[in-house]
C-alpha positions in Angstrom: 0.0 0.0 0.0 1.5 3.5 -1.0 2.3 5.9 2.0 4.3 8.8 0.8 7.1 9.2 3.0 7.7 13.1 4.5 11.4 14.4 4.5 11.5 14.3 7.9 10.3 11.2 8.4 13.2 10.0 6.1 15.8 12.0 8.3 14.8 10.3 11.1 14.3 6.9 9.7 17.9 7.0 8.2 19.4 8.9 11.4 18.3 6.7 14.0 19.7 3.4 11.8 23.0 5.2 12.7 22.0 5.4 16.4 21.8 2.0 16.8 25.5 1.2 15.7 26.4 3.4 18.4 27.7 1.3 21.1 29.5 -1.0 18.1 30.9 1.1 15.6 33.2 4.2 15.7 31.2 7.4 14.3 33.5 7.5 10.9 32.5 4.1 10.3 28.9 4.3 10.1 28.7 5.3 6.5 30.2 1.8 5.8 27.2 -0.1 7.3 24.3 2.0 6.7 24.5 3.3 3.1 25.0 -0.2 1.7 21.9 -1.2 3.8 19.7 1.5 2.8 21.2 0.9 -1.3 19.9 -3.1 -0.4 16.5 -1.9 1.0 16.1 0.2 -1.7 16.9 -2.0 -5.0 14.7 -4.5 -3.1 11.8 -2.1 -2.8 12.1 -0.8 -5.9 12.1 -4.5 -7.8 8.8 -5.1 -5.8 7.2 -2.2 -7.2 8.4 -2.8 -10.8 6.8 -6.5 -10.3 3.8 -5.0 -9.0 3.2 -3.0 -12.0 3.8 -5.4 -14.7 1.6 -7.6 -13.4 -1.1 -4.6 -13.1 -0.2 -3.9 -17.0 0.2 -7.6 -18.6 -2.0 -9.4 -16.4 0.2 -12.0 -16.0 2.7 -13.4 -12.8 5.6 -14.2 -15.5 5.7 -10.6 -16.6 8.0 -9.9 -13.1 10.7 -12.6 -15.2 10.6 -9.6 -18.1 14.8 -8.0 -17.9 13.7 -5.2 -19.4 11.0 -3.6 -16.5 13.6 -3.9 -13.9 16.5 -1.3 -13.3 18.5 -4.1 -12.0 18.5 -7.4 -11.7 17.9 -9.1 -8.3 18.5 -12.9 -8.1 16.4 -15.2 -6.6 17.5 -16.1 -2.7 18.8 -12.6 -2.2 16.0 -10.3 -1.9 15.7 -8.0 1.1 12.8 -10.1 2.5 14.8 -13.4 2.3 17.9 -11.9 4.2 15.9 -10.8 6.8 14.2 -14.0 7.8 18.3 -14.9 8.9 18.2 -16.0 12.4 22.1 -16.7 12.6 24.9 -15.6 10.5 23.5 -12.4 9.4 26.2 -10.8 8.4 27.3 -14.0 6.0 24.0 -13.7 4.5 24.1 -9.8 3.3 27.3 -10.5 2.3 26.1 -13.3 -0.3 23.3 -11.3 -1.2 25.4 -8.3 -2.0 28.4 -9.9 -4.1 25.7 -11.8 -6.1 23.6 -8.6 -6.2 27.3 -7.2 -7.4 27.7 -9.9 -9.8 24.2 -9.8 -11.5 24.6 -6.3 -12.3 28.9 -6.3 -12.9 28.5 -3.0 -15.9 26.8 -1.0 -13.1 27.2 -2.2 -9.4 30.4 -4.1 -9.0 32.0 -3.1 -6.1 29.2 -0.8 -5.0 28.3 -2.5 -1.6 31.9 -1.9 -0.1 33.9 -4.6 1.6 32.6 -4.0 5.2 33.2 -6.4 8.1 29.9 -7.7 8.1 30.7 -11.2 9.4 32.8 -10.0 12.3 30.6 -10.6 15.2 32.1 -9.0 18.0 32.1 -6.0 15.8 28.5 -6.5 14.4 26.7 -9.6 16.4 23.8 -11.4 14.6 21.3 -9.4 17.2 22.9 -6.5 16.0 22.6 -6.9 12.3 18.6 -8.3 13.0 17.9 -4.7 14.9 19.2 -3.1 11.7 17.3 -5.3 9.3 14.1 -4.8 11.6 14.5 -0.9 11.6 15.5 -0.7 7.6 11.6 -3.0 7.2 9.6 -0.3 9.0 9.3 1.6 5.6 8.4 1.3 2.1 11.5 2.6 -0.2 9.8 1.9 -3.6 9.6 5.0 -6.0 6.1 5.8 -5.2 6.9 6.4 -1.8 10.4 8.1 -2.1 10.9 9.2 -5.3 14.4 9.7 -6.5 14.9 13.0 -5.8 13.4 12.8 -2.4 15.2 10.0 -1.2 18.4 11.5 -2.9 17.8 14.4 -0.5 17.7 12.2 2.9 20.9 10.2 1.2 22.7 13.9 1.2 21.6 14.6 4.6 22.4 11.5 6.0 26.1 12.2 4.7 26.2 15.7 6.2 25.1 14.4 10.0 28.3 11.5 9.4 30.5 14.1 8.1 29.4 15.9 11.5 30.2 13.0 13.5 33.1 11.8 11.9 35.1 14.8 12.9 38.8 14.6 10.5 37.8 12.4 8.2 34.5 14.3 7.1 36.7 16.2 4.3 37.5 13.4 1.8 34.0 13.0 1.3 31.8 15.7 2.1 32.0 19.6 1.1 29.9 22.5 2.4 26.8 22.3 0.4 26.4 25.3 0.3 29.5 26.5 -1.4 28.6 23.0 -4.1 25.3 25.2 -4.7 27.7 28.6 -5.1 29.7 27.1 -7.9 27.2 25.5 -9.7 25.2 28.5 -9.6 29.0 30.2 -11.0 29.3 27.7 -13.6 25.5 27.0 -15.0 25.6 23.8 -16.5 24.2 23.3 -19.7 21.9 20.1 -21.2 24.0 17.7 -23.2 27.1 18.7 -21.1 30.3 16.6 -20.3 30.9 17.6 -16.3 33.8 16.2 -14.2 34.8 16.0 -11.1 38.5 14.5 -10.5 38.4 14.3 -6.7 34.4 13.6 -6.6 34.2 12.2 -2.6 30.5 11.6 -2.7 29.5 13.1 -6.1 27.9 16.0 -4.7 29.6 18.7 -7.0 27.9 16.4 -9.5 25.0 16.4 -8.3 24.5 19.6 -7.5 24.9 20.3 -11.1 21.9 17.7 -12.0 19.7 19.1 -9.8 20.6 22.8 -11.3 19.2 22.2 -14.4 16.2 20.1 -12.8 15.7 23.7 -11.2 16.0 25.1 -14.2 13.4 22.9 -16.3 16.0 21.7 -18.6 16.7 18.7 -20.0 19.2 17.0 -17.7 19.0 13.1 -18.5 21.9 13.8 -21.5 24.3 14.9 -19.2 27.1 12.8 -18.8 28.8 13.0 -15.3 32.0 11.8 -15.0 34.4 11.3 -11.2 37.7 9.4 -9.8 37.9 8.9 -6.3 41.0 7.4 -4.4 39.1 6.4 -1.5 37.6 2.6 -2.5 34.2 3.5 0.2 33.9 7.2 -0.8 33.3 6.3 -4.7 30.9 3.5 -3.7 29.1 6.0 -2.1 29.1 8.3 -5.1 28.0 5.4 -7.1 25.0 5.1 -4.3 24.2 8.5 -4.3 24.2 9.2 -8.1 21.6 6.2 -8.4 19.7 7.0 -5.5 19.4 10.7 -7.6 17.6 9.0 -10.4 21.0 9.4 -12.4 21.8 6.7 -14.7 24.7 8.2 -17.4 27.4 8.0 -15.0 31.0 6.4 -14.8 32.5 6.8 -11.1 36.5 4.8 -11.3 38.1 4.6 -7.9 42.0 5.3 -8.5 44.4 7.9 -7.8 43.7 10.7 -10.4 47.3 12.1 -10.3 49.0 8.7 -10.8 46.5 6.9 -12.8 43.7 9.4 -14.4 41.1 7.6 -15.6 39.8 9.3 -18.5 41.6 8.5 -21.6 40.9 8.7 -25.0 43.7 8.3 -27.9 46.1 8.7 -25.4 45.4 11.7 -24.1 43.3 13.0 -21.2 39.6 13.2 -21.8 38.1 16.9 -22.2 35.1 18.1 -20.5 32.8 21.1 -20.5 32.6 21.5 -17.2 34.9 20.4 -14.2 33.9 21.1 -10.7 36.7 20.0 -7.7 37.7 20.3 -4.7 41.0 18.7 -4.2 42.9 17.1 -1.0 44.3 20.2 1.1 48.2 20.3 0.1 49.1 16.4 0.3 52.5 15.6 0.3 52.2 12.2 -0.5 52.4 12.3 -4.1 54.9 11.0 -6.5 56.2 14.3 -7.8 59.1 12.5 -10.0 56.3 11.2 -12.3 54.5 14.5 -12.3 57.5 16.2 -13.3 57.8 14.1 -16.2 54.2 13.2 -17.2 53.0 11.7 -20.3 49.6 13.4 -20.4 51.5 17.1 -20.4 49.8 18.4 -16.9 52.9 19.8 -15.9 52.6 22.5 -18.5 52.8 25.0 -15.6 55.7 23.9 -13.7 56.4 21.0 -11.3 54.6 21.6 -7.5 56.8 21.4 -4.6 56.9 18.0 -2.9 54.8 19.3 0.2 52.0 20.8 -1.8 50.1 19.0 -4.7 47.4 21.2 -5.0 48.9 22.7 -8.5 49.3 19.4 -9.3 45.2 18.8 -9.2 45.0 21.9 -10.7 46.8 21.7 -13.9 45.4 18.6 -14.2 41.8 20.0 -14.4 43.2 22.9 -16.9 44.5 20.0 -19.1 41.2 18.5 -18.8 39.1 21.3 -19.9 37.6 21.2 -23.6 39.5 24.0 -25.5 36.5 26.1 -26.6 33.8 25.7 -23.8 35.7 24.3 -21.0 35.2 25.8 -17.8 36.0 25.1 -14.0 35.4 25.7 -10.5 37.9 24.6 -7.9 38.0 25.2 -4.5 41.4 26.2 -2.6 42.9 27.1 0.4 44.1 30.7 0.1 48.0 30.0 -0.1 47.2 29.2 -3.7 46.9 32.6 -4.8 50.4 33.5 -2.9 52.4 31.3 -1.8 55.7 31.8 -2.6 57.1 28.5 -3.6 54.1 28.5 -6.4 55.0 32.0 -7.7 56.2 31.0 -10.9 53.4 28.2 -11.7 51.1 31.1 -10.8 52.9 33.5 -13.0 52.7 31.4 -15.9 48.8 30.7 -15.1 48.0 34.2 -15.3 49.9 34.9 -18.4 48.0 32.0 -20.4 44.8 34.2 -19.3 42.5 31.3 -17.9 41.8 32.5 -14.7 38.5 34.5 -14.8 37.4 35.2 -11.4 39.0 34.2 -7.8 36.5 34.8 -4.9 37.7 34.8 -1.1 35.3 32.7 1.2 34.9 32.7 4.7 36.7 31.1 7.7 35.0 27.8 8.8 33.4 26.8 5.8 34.8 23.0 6.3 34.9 20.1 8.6 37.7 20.7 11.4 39.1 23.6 9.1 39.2 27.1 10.2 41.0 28.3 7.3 39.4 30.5 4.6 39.2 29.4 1.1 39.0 30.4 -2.3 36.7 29.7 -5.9 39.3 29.9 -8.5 37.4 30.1 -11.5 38.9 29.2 -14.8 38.0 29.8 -18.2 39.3 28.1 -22.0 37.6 30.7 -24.0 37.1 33.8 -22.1 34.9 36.8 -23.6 36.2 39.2 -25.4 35.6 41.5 -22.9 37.0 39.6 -20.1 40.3 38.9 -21.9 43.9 40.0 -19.9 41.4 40.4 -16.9 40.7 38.4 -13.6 37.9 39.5 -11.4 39.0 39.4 -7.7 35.4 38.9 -5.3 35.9 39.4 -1.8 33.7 37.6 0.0 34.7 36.9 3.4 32.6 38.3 5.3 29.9 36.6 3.4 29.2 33.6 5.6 26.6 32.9 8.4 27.7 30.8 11.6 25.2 29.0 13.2 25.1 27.0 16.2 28.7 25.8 15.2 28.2 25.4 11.6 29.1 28.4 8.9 27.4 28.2 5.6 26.4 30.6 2.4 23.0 32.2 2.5 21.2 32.4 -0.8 21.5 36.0 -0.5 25.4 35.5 -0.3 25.2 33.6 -3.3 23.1 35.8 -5.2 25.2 38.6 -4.1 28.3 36.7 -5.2 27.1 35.1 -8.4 25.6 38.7 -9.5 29.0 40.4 -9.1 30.6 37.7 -11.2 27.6 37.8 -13.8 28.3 42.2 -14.0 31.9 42.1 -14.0 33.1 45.4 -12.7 34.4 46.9 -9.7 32.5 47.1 -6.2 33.2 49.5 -3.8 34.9 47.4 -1.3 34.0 43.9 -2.9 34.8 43.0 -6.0 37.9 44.5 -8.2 38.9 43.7 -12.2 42.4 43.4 -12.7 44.4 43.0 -15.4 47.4 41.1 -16.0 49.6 44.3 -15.5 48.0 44.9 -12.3 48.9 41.3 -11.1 52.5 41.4 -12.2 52.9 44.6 -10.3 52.4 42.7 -7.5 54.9 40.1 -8.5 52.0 37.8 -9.4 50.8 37.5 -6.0 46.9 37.3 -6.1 46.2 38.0 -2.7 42.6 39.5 -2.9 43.5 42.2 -0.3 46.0 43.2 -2.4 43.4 44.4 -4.8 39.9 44.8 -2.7 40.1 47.3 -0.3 37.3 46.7 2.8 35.3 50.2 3.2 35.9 51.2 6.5 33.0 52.8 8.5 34.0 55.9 9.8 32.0 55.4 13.1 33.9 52.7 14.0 37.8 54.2 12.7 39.4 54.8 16.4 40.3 58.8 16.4 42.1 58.5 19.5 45.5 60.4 19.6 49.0 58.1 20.2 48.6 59.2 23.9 45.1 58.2 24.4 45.4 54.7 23.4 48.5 54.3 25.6 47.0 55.4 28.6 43.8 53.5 27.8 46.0 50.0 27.8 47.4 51.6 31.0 44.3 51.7 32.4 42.8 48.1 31.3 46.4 46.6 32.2 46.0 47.8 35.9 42.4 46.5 36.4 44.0 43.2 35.2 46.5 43.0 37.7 44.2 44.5 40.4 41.6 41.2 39.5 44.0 39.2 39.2 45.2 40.0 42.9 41.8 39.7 44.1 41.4 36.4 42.6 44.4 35.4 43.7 43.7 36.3 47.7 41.0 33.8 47.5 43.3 30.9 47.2 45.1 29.8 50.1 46.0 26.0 49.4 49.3 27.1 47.5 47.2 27.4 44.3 48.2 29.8 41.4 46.2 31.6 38.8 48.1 31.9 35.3 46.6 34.3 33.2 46.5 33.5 29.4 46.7 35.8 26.7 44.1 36.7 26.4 43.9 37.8 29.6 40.3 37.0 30.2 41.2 33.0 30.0 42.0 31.9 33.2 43.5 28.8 34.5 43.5 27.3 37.7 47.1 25.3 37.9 47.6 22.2 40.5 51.0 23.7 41.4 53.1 26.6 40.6 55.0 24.4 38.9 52.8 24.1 36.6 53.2 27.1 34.2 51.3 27.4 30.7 51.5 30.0 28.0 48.7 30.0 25.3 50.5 31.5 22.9 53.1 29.0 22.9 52.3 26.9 19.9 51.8 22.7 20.7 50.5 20.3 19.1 47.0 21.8 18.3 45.0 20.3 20.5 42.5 21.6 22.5 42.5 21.1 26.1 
């Protein structure tokens, strides 16, 4: 019977599956168990509806046999109803039923179900498994009652809320959405496009760009979406989350795109329309003595130092780009625009005039990152208009931070994509330069370099020299006098140690115990 599920009733369908591992399975970990699960549940589900409704138009039992209704094949023994009527050896049976799910479908799912340790009881005990099973039966995933897009939606939250309990390793596979949305939005993709993504963690920059033109009422079906993904789980969940979108012209290849790029044709590297990335953060595992003599010509810009490869991702999405309508959005940290050991790969990059627009973002916009990034936005076939010129956007103040998460607004990104559609200076915020400008600043594109912040003159301190120095005076002696009184209170041989700033406060055990905030460490926070 058809019951149209609610979003929220997804969220919490596919949240609380996750609860239950708690007491089992480390936080990062979940995504391992449960997206494979809910993939099962779902290709099950959706094969019962398909049955249903050949039956309903043929009239006849033997139409369910017919290949051709079914988006994939489900043999007989390993349906979701059969696994869970397992008593013992749960995890043996999901197993079996995903490799032969794998098998039956090898041009579309091999591999997709991950290599979990489903078998290991003390990790996942058959009680376990059964509460999972139990909890994955209380709905209905068939098409009717999720459709694609819907279910797609709960699939991207449910990766969002493990990115948030995952803590460190939420980067490789999950990007603030809603800076995907702000380069989409930058890049407009078009119907019939080739779009790539060389470092694709979950496929959302793909997706993102599906559900665009979806927005848009265009034709998006003919789009061909193409990702690599080092990480073996994090491209079996792209490969998930692209079907569970309702996409179906997709190829996802797990490999290392610097060492082994996937894309080939005639020897060369594949060229797309439209790339969106954003690479690893300035890995320094990388073989950079086959980069420095690669066959594919990526290192047409220069050779990145060993302890940075991110102009090793980016030349190889420049290489990638189609030569007349090629186009790409990759996000950086800031040190890309001026770090010193890239100043002559970033010389050369300017000179070939493909960089089109660079826009600042705000601090905290990723998992366990404070750092600010950047949108470098690149460009094959500039217009005329735009030629020797590189809009600078600065947008750091753009950002909203909300009970400890910072996203984009849609008014930032209409305020940001609008800047970037006009294309001329902004008082404070956005700045075209040309190449001259750039190499009179030794190449260095540093957006402050370029876009001054307007200053409000209520808030510019007019004080003289004198009357700042005695106003430190001043707040320096109240410090010291609390500091005394705080101090008189303790009488067990007890020592306050101020901290810069001075506000913080620290009680120490002893006075031999002495600490300094500003003293560097090893990051963490105690």
């Amino acid at each position: 019977m058809s019951k149209r599920i609610t979003l929220e009733e997804l969220k919490s369908y596919l949240w609380n599956s996750a609860i239950l591992l708690r007491t089992n399975i480390d936080a990062g970990s979940y995504k391992q168990y449960i997206f494979p699960l809910l993939f099962f549940k779902r290709i099950s589900d959706v094969w019962d509806e398909e049955c249903n409704n050949a039956i309903a138009e043929y009239g006849d039992e033997e139409a369910v046999f017919f290949p051709e209704i079914h988006r994939f094949a489900l043999p007989t023994g390993h349906h979701w109803s059969e696994v869970r009527e397992a008593s013992e050896n749960v995890g043996v049976e999901i197993v079996n039923a995903f490799r032969s799910i794998e098998r039956a479908n090898a041009d579309k799912l091999m591999g997709v179900f991950g290599d979990g340790a489903w078998t290991n009881k003390n990790r996942l005990p058959d009680e376990l498994l059964k509460d999972l099973i139990e909890h994955f039966s209380t709905l209905t995933l068939s098409i009717e009652n999720c459709p694609e897009d819907e279910l797609g939606q709960g699939y991207e939250y449910l990766i969002r809320k493990f990115a948030d309990d995952s803590g460190h390793t939420a980067q490789e596979f999950y990007t603030n959405r809603t800076v995907v949305h702000l380069m989409t939005e930058l890049l407009k993709p078009q119907s019939g496009e080739a779009i790539y993504d060389p470092t694709c963690g979950s496929a959302g920059m793909l997706i993102s760009s599906i559900a665009y033109l979806k927005e848009q009422g265009k034709e998006w079906r003919n789009v061909k979406i193409y990702g690599q993904e080092i990480n073996a789980l994090t491209s079996a969940i792209a490969r998930m989350n692209l079907f569970l979108h309702g996409v179906k012209d997709f190829e996802i290849v797990n490999d290392d795109t610097l060492t082994t790029p996937a894309f080939i044709e005639h020897g060369q590297l594949m060229q797309f329309d439209m790339i969106l990335a954003n690479p690893p953060y300035s890995i320094s595992q990388w073989n950079r003595e086959a980069f420095a003599a690669d066959k594919y010509g990526r290192n047409v810009l220069g050779t990145p130092p060993q302890g940075r490869a991110d102009y090793a991702f980016f030349q190889h999405i420049l290489k990638s780009l189609n030569p007349q309508t090629g186009r790409c959005a990759i996000l950086f940290p800031h040190g890309v625009l001026f770090r010193a050991e890239e100043s002559s790969m970033r010389e050369k990059l300017i000179k070939l005039d493909l960089v089109e627009c660079i826009i600042g973002l705000g601090a905290n916009l990723f998992y366990n990152a404070p750092m600010e990034a950047c949108i470098v936005i690149c460009r094959t076939n500039k217009a005329a208009a735009r030629r020797g010129q590189v809009l600078m956007i600065n947008a750091v103040n753009d950002v909203t931070r909300k009970n400890a998460y910072s996203y984009l607004e849609d008014a930032h990104i209409k305020k940001i994509a609008n800047a970037y559609e006009k294309y001329v200076d902004i008082d404070g915020f956005a700045k075209v330069i040309t190449i001259a400008d750039a190499e009179s600043n030794n190449f260095s594109l540093n957006i402050p370099l370029y876009v001054r912040e307007v200053v409000d003159e209520e808030l510019v301190d007019s004080r003289t020299v004198d009357e700042c120095a005695t106003a430190w005076l001043d707040s320096a002696f109240e410090m010291r006098t609390a500091y005394a009184d705080l101090k008189s209170h303790f009488d067990d041989g007890k020592v306050i140690y101020v901290f810069e700033p001075p506000e913080l406060l620290m009680v120490a055990e002893s006075t031999e115990e002495v600490y300094d905030a500003g003293s560097g460490g090893d990051g963490d926070e105690d």
